[in-house]
N, C-alpha and C positions, 0 to 999 in steps of 0.2 A: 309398381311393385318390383323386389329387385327378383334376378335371375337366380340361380345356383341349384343347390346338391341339397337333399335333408333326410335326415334319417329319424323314422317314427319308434320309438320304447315300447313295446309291448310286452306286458304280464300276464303268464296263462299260466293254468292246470294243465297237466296231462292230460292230451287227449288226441283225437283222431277229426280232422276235417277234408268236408270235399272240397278241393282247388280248381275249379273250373277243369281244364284239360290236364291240369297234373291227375288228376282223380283225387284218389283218398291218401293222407299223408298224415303221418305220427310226428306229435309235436310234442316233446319232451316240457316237461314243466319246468318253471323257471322266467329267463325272459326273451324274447326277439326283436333284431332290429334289420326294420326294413331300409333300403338304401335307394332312394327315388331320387328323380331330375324332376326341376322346376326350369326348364330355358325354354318354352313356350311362352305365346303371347302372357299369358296371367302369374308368369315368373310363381315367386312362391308362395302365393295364393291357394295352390293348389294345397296345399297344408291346412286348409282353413276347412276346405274340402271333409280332407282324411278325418280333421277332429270332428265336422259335421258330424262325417257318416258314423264315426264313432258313438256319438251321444246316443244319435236319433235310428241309426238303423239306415238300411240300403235295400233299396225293393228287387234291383237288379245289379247284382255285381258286375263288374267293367272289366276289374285287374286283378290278379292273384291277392294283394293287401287287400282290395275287398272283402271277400271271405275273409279273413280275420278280423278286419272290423265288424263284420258284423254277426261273429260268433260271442256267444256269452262265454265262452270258455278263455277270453283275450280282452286286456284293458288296454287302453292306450296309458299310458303312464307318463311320456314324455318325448318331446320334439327339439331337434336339433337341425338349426337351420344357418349354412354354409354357404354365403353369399359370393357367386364366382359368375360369369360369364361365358366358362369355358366347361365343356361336357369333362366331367370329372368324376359322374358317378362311378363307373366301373373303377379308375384307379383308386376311387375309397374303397368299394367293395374289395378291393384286393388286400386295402390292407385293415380288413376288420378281421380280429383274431378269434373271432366264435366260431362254431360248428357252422356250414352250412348246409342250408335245406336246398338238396338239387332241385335243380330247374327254376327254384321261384323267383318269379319278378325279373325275369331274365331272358325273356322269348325274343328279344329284340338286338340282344348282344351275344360275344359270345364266353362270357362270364359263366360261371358253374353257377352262382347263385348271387343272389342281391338279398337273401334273408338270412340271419345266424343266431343261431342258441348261443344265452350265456345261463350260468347258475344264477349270478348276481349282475346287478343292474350294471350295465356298462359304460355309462358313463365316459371313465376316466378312459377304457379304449379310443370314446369316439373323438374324445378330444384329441388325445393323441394322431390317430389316423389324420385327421382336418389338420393338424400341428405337420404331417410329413409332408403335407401339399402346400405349406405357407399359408392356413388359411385359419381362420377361427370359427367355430363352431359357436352360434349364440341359442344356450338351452334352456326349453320353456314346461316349466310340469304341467300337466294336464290334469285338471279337476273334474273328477266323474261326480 
C-alpha cells in the first residue's frame, strides 16, 4: 500500500460534540476536512479504516476524527488521497484555507489545527493545496 497524506470530507449539522481531551466543541454546519498521515507500516490503508468506522460505528474512539465519525451529526462525504513518502501533512494543513478548529487532530505537531470548516464542499481547495506541494490528490466519494 502506498505511503502519504489524506484528507477525509465531512458533512454535518450544527452541533456540539465531545472531543476526547479537547472536551466539548461547536461545529458550524456545512463541511470539514480532516488532514491525516498514512507513512506507517499500512501506508494508506488507514483510510479504509476511517471509511469503516464511518459506516459501522467505533466502540472506542482512538483520535480526535473518531468522534466525528462516529457522531450522527457527521457524514463522511469524500476522501482524497496524496501519495508522497515525505511527512507533508502539516505543510498541507497549512495551506488549507477554511476555518480551523483549534487543537484537532494536532497533539503530536505544533500546527493550530488539522480540521477546517468550509460552507461548501472543498474540493477545488484540496486540489489546489496538494497542486502547491507538486503533488496530486486522487478523490474518492463515499457512498453511505
Amino acid at each position: 500500500m502506498h505511503s502519504g497524506v489524506y484528507c477525509l470530507v465531512l458533512e454535518n449539522t450544527p452541533c456540539r460534540e465531545q472531543v476526547g481531551a479537547l472536551g466539548p466543541v461547536e461545529f458550524p454546519g456545512g463541511f470539514h476536512v480532516y488532514v491525516g498521515s498514512a507513512l506507517g507500516p499500512g501506508g494508506l490503508s488507514r483510510v479504509a479504516r476511517h471509511i469503516r468506522c464511518a459506516r459501522e460505528g467505533i466502540a472506542r474512539p482512538r483520535w480526535h476524527i473518531d468522534y466525528l465519525l462516529a457522531s450522527d451529526a457527521f457524514i463522511l462525504r469524500s476522501v482524497f488521497c496524496i501519495p508522497t513518502e515525505e511527512r507533508l501533512e502539516c505543510r498541507l494543513a497549512s495551506l488549507i484555507p477554511g476555518r480551523p478548529v483549534p487543537g484537532f487532530g494536532c497533539s503530536d505537531c505544533d500546527c493550530a489545527s488539522h480540521l477546517f470548516s468550509f460552507s461548501e464542499h472543498p474540493r477545488v481547495h484540496l486540489a489546489r493545496a496538494a497542486s502547491k506541494l507538486g503533488l496530486s490528490a486522487h478523490s474518492k466519494t463515499i457512498k453511505t
